[in-house]
N, C-alpha and C positions, 0 to 999 in steps of 0.2 A: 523209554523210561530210564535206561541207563544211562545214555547219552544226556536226559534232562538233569536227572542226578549228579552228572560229573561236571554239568555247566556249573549247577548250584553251589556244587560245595568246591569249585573254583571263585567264582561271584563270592564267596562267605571268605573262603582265605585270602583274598584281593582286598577285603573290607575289614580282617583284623590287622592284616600287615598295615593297610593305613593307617588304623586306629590308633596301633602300641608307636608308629612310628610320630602321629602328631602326638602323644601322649609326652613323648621325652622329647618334644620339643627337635625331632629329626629332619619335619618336613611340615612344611606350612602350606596352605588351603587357602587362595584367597577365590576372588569371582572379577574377572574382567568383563563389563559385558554381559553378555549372552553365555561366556565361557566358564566353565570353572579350571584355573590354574595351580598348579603344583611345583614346587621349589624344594631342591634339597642339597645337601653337601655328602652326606652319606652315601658309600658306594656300594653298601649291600640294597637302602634303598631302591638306589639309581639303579640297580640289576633289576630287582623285582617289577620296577615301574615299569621299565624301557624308559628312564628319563634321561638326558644329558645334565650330569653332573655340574653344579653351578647356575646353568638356565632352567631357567622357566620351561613347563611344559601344557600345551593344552591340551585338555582330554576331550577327545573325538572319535576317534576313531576303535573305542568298541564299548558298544551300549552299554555292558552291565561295570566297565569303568567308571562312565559318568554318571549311572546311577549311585554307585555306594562313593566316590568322589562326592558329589549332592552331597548325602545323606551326611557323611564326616565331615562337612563343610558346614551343615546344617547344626550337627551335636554340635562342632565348636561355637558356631554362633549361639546355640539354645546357653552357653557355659560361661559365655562372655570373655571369648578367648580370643577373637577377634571383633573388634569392634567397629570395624568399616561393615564385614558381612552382618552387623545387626543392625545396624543402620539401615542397612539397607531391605534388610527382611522384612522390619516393621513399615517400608514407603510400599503399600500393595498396589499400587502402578506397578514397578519394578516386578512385584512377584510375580503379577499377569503377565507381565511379560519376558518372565523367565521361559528360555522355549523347553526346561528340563522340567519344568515343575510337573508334567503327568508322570513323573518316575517315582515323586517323592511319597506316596505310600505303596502299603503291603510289600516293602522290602523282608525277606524273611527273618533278617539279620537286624535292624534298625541300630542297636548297639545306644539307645539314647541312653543318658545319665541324667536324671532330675532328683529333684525332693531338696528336704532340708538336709543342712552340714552335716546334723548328727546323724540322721539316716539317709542314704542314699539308693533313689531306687533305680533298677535299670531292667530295660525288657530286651530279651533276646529271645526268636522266635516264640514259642510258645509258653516259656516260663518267665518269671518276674524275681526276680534277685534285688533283694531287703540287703543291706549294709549296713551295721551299725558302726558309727562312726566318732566316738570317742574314745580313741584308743589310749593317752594320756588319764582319762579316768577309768581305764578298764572296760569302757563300754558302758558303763552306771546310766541305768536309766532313768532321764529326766522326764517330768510334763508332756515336753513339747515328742521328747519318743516316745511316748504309751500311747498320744494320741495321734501319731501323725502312722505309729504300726498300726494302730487300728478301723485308722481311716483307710491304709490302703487294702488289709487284708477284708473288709467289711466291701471295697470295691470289688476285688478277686475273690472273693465266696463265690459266685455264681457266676463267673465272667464267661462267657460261652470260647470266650478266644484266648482264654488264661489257662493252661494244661497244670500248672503246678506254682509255689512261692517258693522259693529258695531264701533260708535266712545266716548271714553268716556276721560276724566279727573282724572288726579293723585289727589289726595287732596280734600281740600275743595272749589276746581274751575273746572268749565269745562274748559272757557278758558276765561281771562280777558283780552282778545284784541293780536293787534299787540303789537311789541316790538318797541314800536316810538322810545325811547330816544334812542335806537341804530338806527335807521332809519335817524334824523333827523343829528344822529352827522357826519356818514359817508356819510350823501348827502353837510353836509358844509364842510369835507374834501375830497370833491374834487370827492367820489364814486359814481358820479349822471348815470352814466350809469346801475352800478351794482344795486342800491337802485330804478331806474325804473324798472329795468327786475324782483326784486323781486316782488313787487308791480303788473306787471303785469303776473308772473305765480301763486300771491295769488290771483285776476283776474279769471284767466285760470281754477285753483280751484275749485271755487265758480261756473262759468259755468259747470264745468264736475260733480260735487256734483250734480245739478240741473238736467242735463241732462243724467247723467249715470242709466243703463237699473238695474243694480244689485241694491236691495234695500239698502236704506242708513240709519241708523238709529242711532240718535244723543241721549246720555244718557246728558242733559244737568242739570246735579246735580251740582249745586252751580254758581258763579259769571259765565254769559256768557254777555260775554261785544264785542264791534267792532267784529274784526276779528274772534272772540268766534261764533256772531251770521251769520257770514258769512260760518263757515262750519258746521252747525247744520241748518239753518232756510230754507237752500235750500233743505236740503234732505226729505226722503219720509216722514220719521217718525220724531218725537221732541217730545220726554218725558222729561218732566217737572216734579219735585218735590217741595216738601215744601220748598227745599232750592234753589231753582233757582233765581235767582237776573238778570234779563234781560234788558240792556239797549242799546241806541247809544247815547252814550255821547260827538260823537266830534265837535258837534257846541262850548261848553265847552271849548275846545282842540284847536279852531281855525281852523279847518279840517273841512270836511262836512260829512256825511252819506255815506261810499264806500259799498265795499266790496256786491254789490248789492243788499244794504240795499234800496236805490231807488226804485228800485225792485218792491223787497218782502213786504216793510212796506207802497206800494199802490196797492197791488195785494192779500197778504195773508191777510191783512185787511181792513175795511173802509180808504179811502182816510184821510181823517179830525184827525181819529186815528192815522195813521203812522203819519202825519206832526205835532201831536201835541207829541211825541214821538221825533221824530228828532231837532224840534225845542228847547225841553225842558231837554232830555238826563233823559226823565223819568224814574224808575227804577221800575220793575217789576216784581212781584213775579210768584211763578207756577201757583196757581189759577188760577188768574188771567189773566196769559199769554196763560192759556188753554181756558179759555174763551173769549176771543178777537176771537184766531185762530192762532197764532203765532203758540204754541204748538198743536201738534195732540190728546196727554194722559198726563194726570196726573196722574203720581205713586210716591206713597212714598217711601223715598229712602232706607230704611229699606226693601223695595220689589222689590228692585235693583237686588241685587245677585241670588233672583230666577227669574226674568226676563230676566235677560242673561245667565241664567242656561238652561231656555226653550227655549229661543231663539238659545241658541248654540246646544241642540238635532237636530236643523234641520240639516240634511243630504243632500247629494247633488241628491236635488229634483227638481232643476233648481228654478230662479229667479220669486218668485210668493209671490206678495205682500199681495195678501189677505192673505196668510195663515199665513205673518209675524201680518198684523194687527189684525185677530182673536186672535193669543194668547198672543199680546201687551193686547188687549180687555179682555180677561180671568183675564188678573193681574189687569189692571188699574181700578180705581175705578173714580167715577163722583168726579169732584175736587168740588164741594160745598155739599159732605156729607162726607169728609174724616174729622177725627179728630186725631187730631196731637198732641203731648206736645203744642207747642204753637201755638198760632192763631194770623193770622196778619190779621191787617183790609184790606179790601176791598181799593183796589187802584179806586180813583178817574175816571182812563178809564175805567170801569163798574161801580162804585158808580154812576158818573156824567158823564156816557159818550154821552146822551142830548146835556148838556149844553158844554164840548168838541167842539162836532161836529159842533154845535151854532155862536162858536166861531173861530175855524180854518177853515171854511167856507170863509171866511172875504178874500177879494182880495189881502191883502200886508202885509209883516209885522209889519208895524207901526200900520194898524188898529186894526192886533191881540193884540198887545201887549196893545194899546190903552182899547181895551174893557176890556183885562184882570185887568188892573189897575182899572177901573170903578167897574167891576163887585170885586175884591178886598175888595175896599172902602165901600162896601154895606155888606161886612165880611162875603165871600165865601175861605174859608182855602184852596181848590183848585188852585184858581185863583188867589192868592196870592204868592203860591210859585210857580207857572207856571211865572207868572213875574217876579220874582225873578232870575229864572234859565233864561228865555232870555235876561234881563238886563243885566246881568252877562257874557253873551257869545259874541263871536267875533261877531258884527255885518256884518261885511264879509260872515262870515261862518252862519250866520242865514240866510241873505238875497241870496247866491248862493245855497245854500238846500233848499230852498223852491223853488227857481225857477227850480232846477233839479227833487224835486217830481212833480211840477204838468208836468213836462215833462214826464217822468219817468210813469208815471199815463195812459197812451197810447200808450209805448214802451215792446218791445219784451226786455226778460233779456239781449241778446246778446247785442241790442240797450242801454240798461241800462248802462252795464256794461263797453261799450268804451267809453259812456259821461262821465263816472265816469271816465276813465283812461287819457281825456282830462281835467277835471276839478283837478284832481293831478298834473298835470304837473305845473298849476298857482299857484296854492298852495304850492309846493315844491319851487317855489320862490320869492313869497310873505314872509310878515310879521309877520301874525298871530300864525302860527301852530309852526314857533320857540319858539316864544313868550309864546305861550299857553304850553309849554313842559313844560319850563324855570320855569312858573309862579307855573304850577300847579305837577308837577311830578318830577324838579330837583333842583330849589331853596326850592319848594311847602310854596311861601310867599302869593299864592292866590291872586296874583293882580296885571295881566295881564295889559300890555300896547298895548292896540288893535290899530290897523292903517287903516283905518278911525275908528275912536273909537264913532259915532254917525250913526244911522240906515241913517238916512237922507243924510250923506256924502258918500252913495255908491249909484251912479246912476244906472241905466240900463247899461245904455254904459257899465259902470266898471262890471259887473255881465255877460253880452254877452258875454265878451272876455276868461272866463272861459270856454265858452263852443264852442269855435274855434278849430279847428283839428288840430292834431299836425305831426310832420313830420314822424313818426314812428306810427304807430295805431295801436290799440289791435285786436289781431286776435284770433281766436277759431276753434280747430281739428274736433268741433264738431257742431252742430246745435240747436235751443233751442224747438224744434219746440212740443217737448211733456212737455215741462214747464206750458202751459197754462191750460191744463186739468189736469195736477196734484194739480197747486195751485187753 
């Protein structure tokens, strides 16, 4: 057994060193023949291969070479990076009579890369690695990624050979929200059928993340904003780094708290915490966010690449969480002993999160906001820009998010998640959340013309009618019913 083991995880390190090496363009893969040949200029390559520098080499002489040779010759043809070997893949003469083609499954390692530009999926042995891939827009997610995550995660629900999903971020974001300003322009041109259905299969989403049996595990390195923490906050795991930036900012926005943020930010944490979160579009770090509960570990993100390096050993063992959490536990370290280049103070929802809960306790918004201004004046730096960020926000959308968490606060997610798909539908023809696009992400003049623009000029009345059924209601393939013992 040991002996097969040190074959393996030789066979595995033969097949990434070709991988990173055809990746930067170090060494080229073509197919003579029967043969598959190798070329390189590189003399760290040329060690590792056994190749002669400058020539060509044929690979023969040991099997599990020209297996993951194949295989990498294979990915580059599946990526159209060579264009003779796809030619010739698709003439299936040739492929019968490749004499290597019984090698080309159940490699453990396969290393494939598919899917669309924006998301990019890749399987390595027993887990499956989600990429979002708009690193120029933050990772903003469009259409074509709400439905192409949920085609694949709706495949790996139940995959008997899928051990786990790993989901991570191009760049310096995991993921900074939905894509509004295209949301908002194709629902005032007239696409209000297609901009609900999206809305509700990012919805559909968020429940199958929540409630899917194969673990889910979100690398949330860098900006994870709205729709960001809609598909990370639900799943099993949430790694957190020094560079996480966690917020809900669309009280801001004129919007309220979707994507079953209702939820999560009165179940995965203190009640008083999420509403002073949702009301304020407070923005939070990793520490921090591992300390509340939001996140499950803190790792630093420089212990990214061997975290998913371990994580991707796993084999197709079947769906067992603990074993994913033990060796998350191995890497992650306690986020209040970790020392980093830089240190960010201590956020207010654990500096002051007392005097927080003190205060979003308070029956209304007017009396939050009320005390926070008192509490202010007596020169509390907290409670200062906590009013600031509510004065600031669409009184609309402050006064329907808090009536939807303390709902939200005694509902099942499935429950969550349709109040939230009736309170968009008023929203999508209201004032505010145009307004809030205009003011602050397409003009970005910072100053919002809200309607009623005073807390006091939104009654009850005006706030109930958010939360009336609408003619179409959100439905779910699935059930939530093992969401309550997870969170």
């Amino acid at each position: 057994e040991r002996e097969r083991r040190r074959r393996e995880d030789k066979r595995v390190a033969f097949g990434r060193v070709m991988y990173k090496a055809c990746e930067k363009a170090l060494l080229t893969i073509t197919r003579r023949g029967a043969d598959v040949v190798l070329k390189t200029q590189n003399a760290r390559v040329c060690s590792f291969l056994s190749l002669e520098r400058g020539g060509g080499a044929t690979l023969g002489t040991r099997r599990h070479q020209q297996v993951l040779a194949f295989k990498c010759f294979a990915s580059s043809s599946a990526s159209g990076e060579d264009e003779q070997v796809e030619k010739n893949q698709k003439n299936k003469t040739q492929q019968q009579d490749f004499k290597w083609k019984r090698m080309t499954g159940g490699i453990p390692d396969a290393m494939k890369v598919s899917g669309e530009d924006s998301i990019l999926a890749k399987d390595k042995g027993g887990v499956r690695i989600l990429t979002l891939n708009r690193p120029k827009a933050l990772n903003a997610l469009n259409q074509t990624m709400i439905y192409t995550l949920y085609d694949y995660c709706k495949k790996w629900e139940d995959a008997a050979m899928v051990s786990a999903v790993f989901v991570k971020g191009e760049g310096k974001a995991f993921c900074a929200g939905g894509d509004v300003k295209a949301v908002t322009k194709r629902y005032k041109n007239g696409e209000k059928k297609e901009v609900l259905h999206f809305f509700k299969r990012e919805y559909q989403l968020n429940q199958l993340i929540a409630t899917m049996r194969t673990p889910y595990v979100a690398f949330m390195d860098g900006v994870t904003m709205g729709g960001g923490a809609g598909i990370s906050a639900h799943g099993h795991f949430r790694i957190a780094t020094e560079n996480t930036l966690f917020a809900m900012p669309e009280c801001g926005l004129g919007l309220f708290t979707d994507v079953g943020a209702t939820h999560f930010l009165t179940h995965l944490i203190r009640y008083e915490l999420g509403l002073f979160m949702a009301l304020t579009g407070a923005r939070i770090r990793g520490r921090d966010l591992t300390e509340i509960g939001i996140a499950t570990h803190f790792v630093p993100s420089f212990k990214l690449p061997l975290l998913e390096e371990r994580l991707s050993d796993i084999r197709w063992g079947g769906r067992d969480a603990e074993i994913i959490s033990n060796l998350i536990e191995d890497i992650a370290e306690p986020h209040g002993d970790v020392e980093l280049s830089e240190k960010t103070p201590t956020h207010p929802i654990v500096a002051h999160r007392s005097e927080i809960i003190e205060v979003f306790m308070l029956e209304t918004v007017e009396e939050i906001k009320e005390e926070l201004r008192k509490r202010a004046e007596k020169g509390s730096a907290w409670s200062q820009d906590a009013y600031n960020a509510i004065d600031r926000s669409s009184p609309t959308s402050l006064k329907v998010t808090f009536e939807a968490l303390k709902r939200a606060s005694t509902m099942s997610l499935n429950d969550s998640l349709q109040m939230e798909y009736r309170m968009l539908h008023r929203f999508m023809e209201g004032n505010d959340f145009y307004e809030g696009v205009r003011a602050i992400l397409l003009d970005k003049d910072n100053a919002p013309v809200w309607k009623p623009d005073t807390l006091e000029s939104v009654t009850k009345e005006m706030v109930a009618e958010y939360f009336a059924p609408v003619e179409e209601e959100l439905l779910f393939s699935s059930d939530s019913s093992n969401v309550k013992s997870r969170l």
